[in-house]
MDTraj code that builds the backbone (N, CA, C; nanometers):
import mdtraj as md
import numpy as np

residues = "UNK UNK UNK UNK UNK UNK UNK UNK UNK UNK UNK UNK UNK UNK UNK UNK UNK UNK UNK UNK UNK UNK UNK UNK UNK UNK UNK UNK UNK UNK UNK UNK UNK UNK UNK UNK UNK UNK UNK UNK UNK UNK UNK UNK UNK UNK UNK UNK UNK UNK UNK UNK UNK UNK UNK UNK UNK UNK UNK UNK UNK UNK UNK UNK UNK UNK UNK UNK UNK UNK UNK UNK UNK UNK UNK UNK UNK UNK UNK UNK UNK UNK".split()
xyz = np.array([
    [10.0477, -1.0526, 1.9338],
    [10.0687, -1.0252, 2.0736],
    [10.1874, -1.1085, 2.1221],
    [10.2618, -1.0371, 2.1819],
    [10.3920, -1.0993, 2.1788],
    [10.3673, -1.1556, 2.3642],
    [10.4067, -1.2592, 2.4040],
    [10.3687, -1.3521, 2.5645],
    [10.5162, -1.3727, 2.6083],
    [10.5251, -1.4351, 2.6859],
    [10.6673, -1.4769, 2.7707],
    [10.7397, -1.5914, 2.7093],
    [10.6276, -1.7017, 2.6529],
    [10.7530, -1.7789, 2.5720],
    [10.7860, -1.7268, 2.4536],
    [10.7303, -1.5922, 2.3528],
    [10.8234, -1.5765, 2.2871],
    [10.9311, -1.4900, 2.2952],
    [10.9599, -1.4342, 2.4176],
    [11.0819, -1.3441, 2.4888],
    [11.1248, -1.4584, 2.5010],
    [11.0948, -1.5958, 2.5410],
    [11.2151, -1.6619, 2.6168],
    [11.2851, -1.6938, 2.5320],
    [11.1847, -1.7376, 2.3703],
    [11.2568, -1.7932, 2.2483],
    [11.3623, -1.7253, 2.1738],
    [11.3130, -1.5942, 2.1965],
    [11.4329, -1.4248, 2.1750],
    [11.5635, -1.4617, 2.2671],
    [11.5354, -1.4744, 2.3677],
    [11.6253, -1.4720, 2.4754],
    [11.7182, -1.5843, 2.4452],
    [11.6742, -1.6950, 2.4237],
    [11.7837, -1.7844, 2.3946],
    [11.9184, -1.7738, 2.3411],
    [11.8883, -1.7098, 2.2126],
    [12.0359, -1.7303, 2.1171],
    [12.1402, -1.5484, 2.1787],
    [12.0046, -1.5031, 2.2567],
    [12.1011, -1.4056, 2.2780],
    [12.1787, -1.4058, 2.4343],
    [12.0936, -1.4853, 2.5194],
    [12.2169, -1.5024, 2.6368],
    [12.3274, -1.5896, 2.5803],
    [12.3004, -1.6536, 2.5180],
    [12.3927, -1.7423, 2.4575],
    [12.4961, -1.6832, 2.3966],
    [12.4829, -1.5753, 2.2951],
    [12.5899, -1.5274, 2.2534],
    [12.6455, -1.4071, 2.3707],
    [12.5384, -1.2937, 2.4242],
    [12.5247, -1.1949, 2.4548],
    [12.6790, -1.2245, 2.5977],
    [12.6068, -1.3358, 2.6602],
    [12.6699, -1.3464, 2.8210],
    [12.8242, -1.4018, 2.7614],
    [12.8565, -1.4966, 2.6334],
    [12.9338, -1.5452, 2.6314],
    [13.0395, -1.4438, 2.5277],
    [12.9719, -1.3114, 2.4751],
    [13.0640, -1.2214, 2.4173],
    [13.1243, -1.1424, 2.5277],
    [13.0451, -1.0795, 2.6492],
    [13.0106, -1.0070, 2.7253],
    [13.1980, -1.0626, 2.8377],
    [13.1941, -1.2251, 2.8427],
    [13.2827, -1.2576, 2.8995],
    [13.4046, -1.2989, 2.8471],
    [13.4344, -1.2523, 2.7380],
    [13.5331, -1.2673, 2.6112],
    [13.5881, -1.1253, 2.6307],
    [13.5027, -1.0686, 2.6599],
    [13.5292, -0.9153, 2.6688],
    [13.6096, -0.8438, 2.7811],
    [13.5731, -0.9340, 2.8482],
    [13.6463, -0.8967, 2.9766],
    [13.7720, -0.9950, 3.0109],
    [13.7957, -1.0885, 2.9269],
    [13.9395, -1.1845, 2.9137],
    [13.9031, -1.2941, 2.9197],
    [13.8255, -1.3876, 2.9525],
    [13.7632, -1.5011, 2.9847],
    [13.8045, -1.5640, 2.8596],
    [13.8871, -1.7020, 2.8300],
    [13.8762, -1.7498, 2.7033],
    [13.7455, -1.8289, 2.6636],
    [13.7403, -1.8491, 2.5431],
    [13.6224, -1.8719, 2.4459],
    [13.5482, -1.9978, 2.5099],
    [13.6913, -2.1043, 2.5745],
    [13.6382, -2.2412, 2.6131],
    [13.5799, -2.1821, 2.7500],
    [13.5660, -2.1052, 2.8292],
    [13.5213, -2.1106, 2.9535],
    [13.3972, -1.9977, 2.9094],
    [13.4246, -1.9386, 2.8156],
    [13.2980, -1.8592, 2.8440],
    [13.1629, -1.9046, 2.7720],
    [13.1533, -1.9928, 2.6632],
    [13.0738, -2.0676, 2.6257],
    [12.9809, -2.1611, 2.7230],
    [13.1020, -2.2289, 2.7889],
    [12.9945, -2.3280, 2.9037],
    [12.8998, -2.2100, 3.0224],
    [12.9848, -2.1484, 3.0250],
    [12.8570, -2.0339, 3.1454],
    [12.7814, -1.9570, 3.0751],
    [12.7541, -1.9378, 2.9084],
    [12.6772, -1.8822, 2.8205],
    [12.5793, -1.9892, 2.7995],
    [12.5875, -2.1115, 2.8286],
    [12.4946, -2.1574, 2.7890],
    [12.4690, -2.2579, 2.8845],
    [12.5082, -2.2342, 2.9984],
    [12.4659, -2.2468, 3.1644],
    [12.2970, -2.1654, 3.2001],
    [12.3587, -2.0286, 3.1706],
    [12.2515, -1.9451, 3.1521],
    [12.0945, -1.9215, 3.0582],
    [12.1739, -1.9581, 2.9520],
    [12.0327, -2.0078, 2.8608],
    [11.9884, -2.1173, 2.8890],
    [12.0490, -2.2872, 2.9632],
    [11.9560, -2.3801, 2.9998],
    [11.8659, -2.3128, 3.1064],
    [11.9367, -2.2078, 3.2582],
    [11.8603, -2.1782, 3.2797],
    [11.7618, -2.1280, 3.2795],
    [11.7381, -2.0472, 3.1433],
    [11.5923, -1.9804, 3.1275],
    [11.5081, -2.0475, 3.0006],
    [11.5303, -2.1796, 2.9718],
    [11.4802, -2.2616, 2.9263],
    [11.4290, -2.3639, 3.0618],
    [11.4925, -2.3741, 3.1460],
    [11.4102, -2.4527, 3.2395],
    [11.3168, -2.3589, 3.3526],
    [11.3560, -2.2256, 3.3634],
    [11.2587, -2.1309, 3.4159],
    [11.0893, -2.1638, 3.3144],
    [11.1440, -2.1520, 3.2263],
    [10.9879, -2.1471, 3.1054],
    [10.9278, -2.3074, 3.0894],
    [11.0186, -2.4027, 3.1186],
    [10.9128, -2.5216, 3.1156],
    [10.8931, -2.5679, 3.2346],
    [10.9542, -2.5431, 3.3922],
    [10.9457, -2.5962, 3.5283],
    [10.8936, -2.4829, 3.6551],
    [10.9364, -2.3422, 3.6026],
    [10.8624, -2.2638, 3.6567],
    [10.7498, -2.1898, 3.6410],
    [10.7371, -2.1730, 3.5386],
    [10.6194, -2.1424, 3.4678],
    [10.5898, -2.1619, 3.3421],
    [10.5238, -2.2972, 3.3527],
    [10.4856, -2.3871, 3.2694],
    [10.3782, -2.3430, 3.2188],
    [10.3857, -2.4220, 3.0460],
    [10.2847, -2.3595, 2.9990],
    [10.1341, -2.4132, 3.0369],
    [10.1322, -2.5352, 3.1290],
    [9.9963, -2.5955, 3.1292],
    [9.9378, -2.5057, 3.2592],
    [9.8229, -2.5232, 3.2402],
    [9.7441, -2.4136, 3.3248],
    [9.6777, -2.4928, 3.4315],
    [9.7271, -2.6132, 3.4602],
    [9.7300, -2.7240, 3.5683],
    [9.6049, -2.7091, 3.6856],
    [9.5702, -2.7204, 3.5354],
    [9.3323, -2.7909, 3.5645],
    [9.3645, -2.9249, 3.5457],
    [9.3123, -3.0258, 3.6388],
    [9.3317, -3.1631, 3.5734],
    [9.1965, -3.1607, 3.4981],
    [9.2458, -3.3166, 3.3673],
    [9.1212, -3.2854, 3.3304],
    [9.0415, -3.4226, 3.3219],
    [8.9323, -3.4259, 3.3575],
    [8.8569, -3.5515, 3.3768],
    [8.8095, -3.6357, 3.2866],
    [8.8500, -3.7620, 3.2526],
    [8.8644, -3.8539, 3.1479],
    [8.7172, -3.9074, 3.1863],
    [8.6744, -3.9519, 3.2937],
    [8.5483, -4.0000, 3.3151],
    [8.3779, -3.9693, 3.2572],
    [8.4447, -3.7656, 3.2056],
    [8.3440, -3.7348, 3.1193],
    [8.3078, -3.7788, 3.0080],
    [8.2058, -3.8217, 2.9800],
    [8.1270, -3.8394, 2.8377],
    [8.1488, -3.7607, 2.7507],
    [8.1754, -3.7272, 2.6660],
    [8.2082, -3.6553, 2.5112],
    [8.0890, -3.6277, 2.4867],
    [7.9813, -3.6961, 2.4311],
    [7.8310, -3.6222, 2.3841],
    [7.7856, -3.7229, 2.4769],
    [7.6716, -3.6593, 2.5450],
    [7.5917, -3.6800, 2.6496],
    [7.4791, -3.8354, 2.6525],
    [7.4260, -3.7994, 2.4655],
    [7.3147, -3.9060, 2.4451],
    [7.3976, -4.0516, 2.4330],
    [7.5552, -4.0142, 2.4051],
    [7.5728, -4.1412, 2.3281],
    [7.5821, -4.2777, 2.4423],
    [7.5659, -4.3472, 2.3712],
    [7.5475, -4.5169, 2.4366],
    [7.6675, -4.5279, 2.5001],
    [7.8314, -4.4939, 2.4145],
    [7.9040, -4.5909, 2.4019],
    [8.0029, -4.4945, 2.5303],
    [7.9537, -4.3548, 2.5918],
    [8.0276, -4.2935, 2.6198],
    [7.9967, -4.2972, 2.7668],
    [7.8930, -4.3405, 2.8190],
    [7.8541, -4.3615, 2.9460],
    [7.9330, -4.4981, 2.9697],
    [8.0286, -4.5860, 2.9327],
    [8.0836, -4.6915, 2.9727],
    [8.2758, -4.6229, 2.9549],
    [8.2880, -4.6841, 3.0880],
    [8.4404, -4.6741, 3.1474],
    [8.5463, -4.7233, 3.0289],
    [8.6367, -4.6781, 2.9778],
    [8.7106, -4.7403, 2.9030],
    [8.8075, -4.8339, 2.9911],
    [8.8595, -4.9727, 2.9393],
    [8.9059, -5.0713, 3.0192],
    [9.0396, -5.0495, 3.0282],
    [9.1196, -5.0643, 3.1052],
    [9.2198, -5.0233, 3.1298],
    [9.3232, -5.1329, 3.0935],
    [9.4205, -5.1007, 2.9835],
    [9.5378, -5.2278, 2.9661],
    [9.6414, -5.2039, 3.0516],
    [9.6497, -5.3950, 3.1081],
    [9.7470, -5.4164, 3.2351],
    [9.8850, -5.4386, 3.1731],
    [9.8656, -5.4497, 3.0077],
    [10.0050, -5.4711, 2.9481],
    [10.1166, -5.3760, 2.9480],
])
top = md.Topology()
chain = top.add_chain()
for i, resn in enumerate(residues, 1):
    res = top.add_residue(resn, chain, resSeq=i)
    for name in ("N", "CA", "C"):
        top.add_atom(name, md.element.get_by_symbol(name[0]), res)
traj = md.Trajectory(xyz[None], top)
Protein backbone atom coordinates (compact mmCIF):
# COMPACT_ATOMS: atom_id res chain seq x y z
CA UNK A 1 0.00 0.00 0.00
CA UNK A 2 1.62 2.83 -1.20
CA UNK A 3 0.93 6.31 1.75
CA UNK A 4 2.17 9.92 1.32
CA UNK A 5 5.64 9.49 2.57
CA UNK A 6 6.34 7.19 -0.06
CA UNK A 7 5.15 9.75 -2.92
CA UNK A 8 7.15 12.21 -1.07
CA UNK A 9 10.26 9.81 -1.23
CA UNK A 10 9.31 9.43 -5.25
CA UNK A 11 8.96 13.01 -5.37
CA UNK A 12 12.23 13.95 -4.22
CA UNK A 13 14.81 13.06 -6.85
CA UNK A 14 12.22 14.00 -9.29
CA UNK A 15 11.44 17.72 -8.43
CA UNK A 16 14.90 17.82 -8.16
CA UNK A 17 15.76 16.85 -11.48
CA UNK A 18 12.19 17.35 -13.07
CA UNK A 19 11.88 21.41 -11.97
CA UNK A 20 15.61 21.84 -12.58
CA UNK A 21 15.48 20.18 -16.32
CA UNK A 22 12.12 21.85 -16.85
CA UNK A 23 14.19 25.32 -16.25
CA UNK A 24 17.21 24.48 -18.42
CA UNK A 25 14.66 24.15 -20.89
CA UNK A 26 13.45 27.21 -21.02
CA UNK A 27 17.19 29.01 -20.84
CA UNK A 28 17.83 29.26 -17.21
CA UNK A 29 21.58 28.21 -16.73
CA UNK A 30 22.42 25.00 -14.86
CA UNK A 31 23.89 27.22 -11.80
CA UNK A 32 20.54 28.97 -11.23
CA UNK A 33 18.36 26.28 -11.99
CA UNK A 34 19.68 23.73 -9.56
CA UNK A 35 19.34 26.06 -6.46
CA UNK A 36 15.39 26.55 -7.22
CA UNK A 37 15.29 22.62 -8.02
CA UNK A 38 16.21 21.93 -4.90
CA UNK A 39 14.51 24.94 -3.16
CA UNK A 40 11.53 22.97 -4.11
CA UNK A 41 12.37 19.55 -2.98
CA UNK A 42 13.52 21.03 0.61
CA UNK A 43 10.17 22.27 0.37
CA UNK A 44 8.33 19.10 0.19
CA UNK A 45 10.62 17.49 2.50
CA UNK A 46 9.69 19.99 5.11
CA UNK A 47 5.86 19.83 4.07
CA UNK A 48 6.24 15.86 5.13
CA UNK A 49 8.13 16.33 8.42
CA UNK A 50 6.47 19.96 9.76
CA UNK A 51 3.21 19.77 8.10
CA UNK A 52 2.19 16.63 8.26
CA UNK A 53 4.12 14.83 10.44
CA UNK A 54 4.38 11.48 10.83
CA UNK A 55 3.57 11.39 14.70
CA UNK A 56 -0.03 11.11 15.37
CA UNK A 57 0.49 13.64 18.36
CA UNK A 58 -1.22 11.50 21.32
CA UNK A 59 1.07 12.38 24.12
CA UNK A 60 2.06 9.52 25.76
CA UNK A 61 2.05 8.97 29.50
CA UNK A 62 5.27 7.86 31.16
CA UNK A 63 3.55 7.71 34.62
CA UNK A 64 1.87 4.41 33.44
CA UNK A 65 2.94 1.17 34.89
CA UNK A 66 4.04 -1.36 32.23
CA UNK A 67 2.51 -4.58 34.02
CA UNK A 68 0.10 -3.71 36.58
CA UNK A 69 1.17 -6.41 39.49
CA UNK A 70 4.69 -5.36 39.37
CA UNK A 71 6.31 -3.82 42.59
CA UNK A 72 8.90 -1.91 40.84
CA UNK A 73 6.47 -0.13 38.38
CA UNK A 74 4.14 1.62 40.74
CA UNK A 75 7.30 3.86 41.84
CA UNK A 76 8.14 7.23 39.92
CA UNK A 77 11.38 6.98 38.15
CA UNK A 78 13.87 9.73 39.68
CA UNK A 79 14.64 12.29 37.64
CA UNK A 80 18.56 13.24 36.80
CA UNK A 81 19.37 16.98 37.55
CA UNK A 82 22.71 16.29 35.67
Amino acid sequence: MTGYYDYVLGLIPAALIGVTAALMSVGLPLVSAVPIGATVTIGLMGHAMFVNSPADGTPVRSDTPATAGSATASRPTPTNAD
